[in-house]
N, C-alpha and C positions, 0 to 999 in steps of 0.2 A: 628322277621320279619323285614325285611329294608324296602325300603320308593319305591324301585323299583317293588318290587311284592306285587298283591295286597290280600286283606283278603276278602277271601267270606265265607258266611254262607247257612246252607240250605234255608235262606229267598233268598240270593239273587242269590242262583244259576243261576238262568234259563235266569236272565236277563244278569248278569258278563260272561256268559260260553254260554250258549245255543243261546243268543242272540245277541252275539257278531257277529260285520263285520269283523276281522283280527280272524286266527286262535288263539287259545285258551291252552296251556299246563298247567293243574289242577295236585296240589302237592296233595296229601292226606296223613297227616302227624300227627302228636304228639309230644310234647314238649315232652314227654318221651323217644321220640324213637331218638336211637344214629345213625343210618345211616340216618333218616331225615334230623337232625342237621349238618352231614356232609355234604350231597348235598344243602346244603341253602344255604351259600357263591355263589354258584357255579349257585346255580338258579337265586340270587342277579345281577350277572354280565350280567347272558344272558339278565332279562330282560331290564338292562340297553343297550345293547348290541343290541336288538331287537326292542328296543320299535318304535312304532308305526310299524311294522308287525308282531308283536306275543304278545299277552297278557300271560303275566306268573302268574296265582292267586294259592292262600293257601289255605286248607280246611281242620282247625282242626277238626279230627274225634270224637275226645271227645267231642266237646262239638254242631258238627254236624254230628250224627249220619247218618241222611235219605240220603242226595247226595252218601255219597259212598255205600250204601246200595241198591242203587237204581242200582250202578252201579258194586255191586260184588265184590266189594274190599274185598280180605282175609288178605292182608300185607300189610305194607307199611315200608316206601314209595312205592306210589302206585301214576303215573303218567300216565296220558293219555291225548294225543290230540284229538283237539276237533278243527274240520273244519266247518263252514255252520251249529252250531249245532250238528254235528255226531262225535263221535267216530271214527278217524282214525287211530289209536294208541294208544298201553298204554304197561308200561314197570312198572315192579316193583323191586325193593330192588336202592340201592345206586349205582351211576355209576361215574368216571371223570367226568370233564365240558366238554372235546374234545368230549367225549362219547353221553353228554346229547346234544352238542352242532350238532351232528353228526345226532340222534335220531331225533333232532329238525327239521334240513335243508331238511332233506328224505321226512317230511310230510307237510310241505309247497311249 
């Protein structure tokens, strides 16, 4: 994980994501999984790219089961924006950055 996106757990969900004032895009991911690791660089840039109008945070699923559970996850990568707290999007498997970059601008 880079120093641009940040790491949440099921402790600090609600306060990182839910309670955020700038919209919110959540990776749900695994060190195991190879198209996770492909779209990282790629999430790196945006939220450097972004920062301060879009939080970009991580949520390994291994070892934070309940967030993505809560929220349905069957794959991942498994991304969804998060406005005001809600759900306004969510995209799964691996995409380009023009892609994710594209995904991103639509819902803010």
């Amino acid at each position: 994980m880079g120093a641009a996106t940040i790491a949440v757990t099921d402790a600090t969900f609600d306060a990182e994501v839910r309670k955020s004032d700038i919209p919110v895009v959540v990776d749900f991911w695994a060190e195991w999984c190879g198209p996770c690791r492909q779209i990282g660089p790629a999430l790196e840039e945006l939220a450097l790219q972004y920062a301060g109008k879009v939080k970009i945070v991580k949520v390994d699923v291994d070892s934070n089961p309940e967030s993505p559970a809560q929220l349905g996850v069957r794959g991942i990568p498994a991304l969804f924006l998060f406005k005001d707290g809600q759900v306004v999007s969510n995209k799964t498997g691996a995409a380009p950055k023009a892609a994710l970059e594209t995904w991103i601008k639509s819902a803010i």
